[in-house]
C-alpha positions as CSV (number, residue, x, y, z in Angstrom):
1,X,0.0,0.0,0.0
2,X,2.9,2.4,1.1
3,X,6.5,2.4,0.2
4,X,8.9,1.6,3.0
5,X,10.2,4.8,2.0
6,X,7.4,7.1,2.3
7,X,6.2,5.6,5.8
8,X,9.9,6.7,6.9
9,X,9.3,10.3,5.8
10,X,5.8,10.5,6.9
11,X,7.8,9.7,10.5
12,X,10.8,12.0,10.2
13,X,8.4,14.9,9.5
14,X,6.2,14.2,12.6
15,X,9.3,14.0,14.9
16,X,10.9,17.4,13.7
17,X,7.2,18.8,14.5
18,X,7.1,17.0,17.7
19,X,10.3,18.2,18.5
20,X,10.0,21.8,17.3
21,X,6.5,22.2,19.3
22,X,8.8,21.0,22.4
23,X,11.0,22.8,21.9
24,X,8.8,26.1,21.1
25,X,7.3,25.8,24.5
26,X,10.1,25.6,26.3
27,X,11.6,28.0,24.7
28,X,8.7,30.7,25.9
29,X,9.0,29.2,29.3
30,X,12.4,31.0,30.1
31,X,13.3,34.1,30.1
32,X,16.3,35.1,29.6
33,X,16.7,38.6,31.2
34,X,18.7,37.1,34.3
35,X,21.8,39.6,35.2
36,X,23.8,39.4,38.0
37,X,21.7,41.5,40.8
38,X,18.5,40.4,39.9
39,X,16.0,37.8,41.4
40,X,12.6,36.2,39.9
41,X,9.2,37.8,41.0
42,X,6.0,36.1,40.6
43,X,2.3,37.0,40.9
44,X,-1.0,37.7,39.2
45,X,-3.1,40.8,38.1
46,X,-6.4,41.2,39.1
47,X,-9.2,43.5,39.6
48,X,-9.5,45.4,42.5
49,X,-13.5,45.2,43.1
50,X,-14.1,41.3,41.5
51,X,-10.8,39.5,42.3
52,X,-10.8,38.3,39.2
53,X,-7.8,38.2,36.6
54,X,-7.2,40.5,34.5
55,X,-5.9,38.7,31.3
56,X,-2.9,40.6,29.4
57,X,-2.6,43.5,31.8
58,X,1.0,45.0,30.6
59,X,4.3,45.5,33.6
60,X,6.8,47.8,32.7
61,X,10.3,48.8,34.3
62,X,10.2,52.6,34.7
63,X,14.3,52.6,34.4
64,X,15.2,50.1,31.0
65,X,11.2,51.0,29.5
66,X,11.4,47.2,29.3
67,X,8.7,45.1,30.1
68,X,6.2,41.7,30.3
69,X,2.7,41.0,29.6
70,X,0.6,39.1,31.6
71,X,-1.1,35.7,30.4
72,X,-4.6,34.9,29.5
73,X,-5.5,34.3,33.4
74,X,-3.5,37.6,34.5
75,X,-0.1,35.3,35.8
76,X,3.4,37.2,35.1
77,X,7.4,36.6,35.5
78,X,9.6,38.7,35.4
79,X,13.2,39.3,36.5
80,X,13.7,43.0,38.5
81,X,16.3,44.5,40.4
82,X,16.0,46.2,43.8
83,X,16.1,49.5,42.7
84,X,13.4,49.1,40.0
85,X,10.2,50.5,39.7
86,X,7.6,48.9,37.7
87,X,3.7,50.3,36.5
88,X,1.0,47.9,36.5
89,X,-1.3,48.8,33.6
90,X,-4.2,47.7,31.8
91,X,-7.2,49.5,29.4
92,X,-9.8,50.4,31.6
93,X,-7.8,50.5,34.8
94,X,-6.1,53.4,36.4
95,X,-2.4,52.3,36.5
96,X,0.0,51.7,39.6
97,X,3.3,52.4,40.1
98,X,5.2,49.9,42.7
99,X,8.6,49.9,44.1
100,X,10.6,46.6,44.5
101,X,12.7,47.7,47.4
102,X,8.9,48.4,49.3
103,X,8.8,44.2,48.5
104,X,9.2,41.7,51.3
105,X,11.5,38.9,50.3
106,X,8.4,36.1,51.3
107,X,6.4,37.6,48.9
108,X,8.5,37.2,45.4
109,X,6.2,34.4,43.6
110,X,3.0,35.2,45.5
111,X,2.5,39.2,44.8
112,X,-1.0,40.4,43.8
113,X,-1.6,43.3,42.2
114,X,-5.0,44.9,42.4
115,X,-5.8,47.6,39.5
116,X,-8.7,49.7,40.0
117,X,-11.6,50.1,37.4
118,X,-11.1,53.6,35.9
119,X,-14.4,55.5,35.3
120,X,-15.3,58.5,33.3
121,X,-18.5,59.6,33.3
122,X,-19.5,62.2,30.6
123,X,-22.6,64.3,30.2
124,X,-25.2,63.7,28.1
125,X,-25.4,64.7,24.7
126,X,-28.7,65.3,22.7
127,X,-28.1,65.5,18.5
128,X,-29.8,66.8,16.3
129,X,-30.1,67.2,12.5
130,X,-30.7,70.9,13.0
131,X,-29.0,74.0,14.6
132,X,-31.5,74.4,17.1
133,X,-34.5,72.1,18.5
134,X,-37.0,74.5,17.3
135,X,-35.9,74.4,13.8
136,X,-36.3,70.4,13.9
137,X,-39.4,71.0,15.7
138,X,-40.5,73.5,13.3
139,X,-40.0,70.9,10.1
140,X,-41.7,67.7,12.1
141,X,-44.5,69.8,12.3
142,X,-44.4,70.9,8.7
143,X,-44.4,67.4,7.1
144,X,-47.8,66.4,5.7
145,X,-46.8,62.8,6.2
146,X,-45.0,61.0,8.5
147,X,-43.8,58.7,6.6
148,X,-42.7,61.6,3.8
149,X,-40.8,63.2,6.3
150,X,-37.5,65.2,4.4
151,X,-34.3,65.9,7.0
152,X,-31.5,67.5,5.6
153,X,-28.8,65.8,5.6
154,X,-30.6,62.3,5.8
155,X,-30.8,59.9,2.3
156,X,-34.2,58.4,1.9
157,X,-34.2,54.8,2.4
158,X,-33.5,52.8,-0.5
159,X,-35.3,49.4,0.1
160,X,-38.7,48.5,-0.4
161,X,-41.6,45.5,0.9
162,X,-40.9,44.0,-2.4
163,X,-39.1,41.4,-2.9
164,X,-36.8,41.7,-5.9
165,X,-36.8,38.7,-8.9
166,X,-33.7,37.0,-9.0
167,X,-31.7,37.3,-12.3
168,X,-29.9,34.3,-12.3
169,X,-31.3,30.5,-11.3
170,X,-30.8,27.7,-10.8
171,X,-31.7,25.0,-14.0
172,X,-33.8,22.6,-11.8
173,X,-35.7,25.6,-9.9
174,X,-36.5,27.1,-13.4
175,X,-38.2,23.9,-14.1
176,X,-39.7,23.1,-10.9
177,X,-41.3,26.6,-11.3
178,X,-42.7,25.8,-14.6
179,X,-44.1,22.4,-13.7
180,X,-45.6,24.4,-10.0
181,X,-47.9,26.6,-12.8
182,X,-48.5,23.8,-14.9
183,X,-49.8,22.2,-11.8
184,X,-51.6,24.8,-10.3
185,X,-53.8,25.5,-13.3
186,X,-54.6,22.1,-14.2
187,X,-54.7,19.4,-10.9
188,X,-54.5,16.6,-13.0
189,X,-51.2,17.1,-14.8
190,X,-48.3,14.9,-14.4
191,X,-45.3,15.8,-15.2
């Protein structure tokens, strides 16, 4: 059925995969920014009001402009010196700036960060098609019909209740149509 040869590649290609996906992954396991004077910190993002993770939230080293962003469930790593400062951010949230000297040792692969929802609230806004509300009121009241209604500014609709005849169809539906008339004026016809 297959050559002895082509079985061979089939399994030669599905190692190098397997072994590229392996080694892909642990490739974005590590991270490589270890230098002498810095340790590993650990922790998770989240929401100040829900407790719950805040999924690619972005950590950034005030000093190098350097940074990480978090994973899908809010979990980061990142190596940081003593002296660095880092700003917690995310869209929506009101960011925070922490200092890594202000750290206790215990907590390095436990931290939490809590970002707090940032709200803007903005007045409300009434638009009209006119300059002023009397002008608009002024041609609602003018219109004879409701439905004839001209704004400025505003394209009359371009559809209509009827339902448009396709150009184009299909062989069999062309026939089935002729045969459905056929039928319907005379009960008795077979086709």
């Amino acid at each position: 059925m297959f050559s002895k040869q082509a079985i061979l590649s089939f399994f030669k290609v599905a190692f190098f995969f397997a072994v590229s996906m392996l080694s892909i992954d642990c490739f974005s396991q590590l991270n490589f920014d270890f230098q002498e004077g810095k340790f590993l910190i650990k922790g998770t993002v989240v929401d100040l009001q829900t407790k719950r993770a805040i999924p690619l939230a972005n950590i950034k080293v005030n000093s190098s402009g350097r940074g990480v962003t978090c994973d899908g469930d809010g979990n980061f790593s990142m190596y940081v010196a003593k002296s660095d400062t880092l700003k917690f951010s995310s869209v929506g949230y009101i960011a925070k700036v922490f200092h890594v000297y202000d750290l206790d040792s215990t907590k390095y692969y436990t931290l939490q960060i809590e970002l707090l929802h940032d709200f803007i609230k903005l007045k409300e806004v009434t638009i009209y098609p006119f300059s002023t509300k009397e002008e608009f009121v002024d041609a609602f009241m003018d219109a004879k019909n409701v439905g004839k209604i001209k704004i400025e500014g505003i394209a009359e609709p371009k559809y209509s209740n009827v339902t448009p005849k396709a150009k184009f169809t299909n062989p069999v539906s062309f026939l089935y149509e002729r045969v459905k008339r056929k039928r319907a004026a005379d009960p008795e016809f077979k086709p």
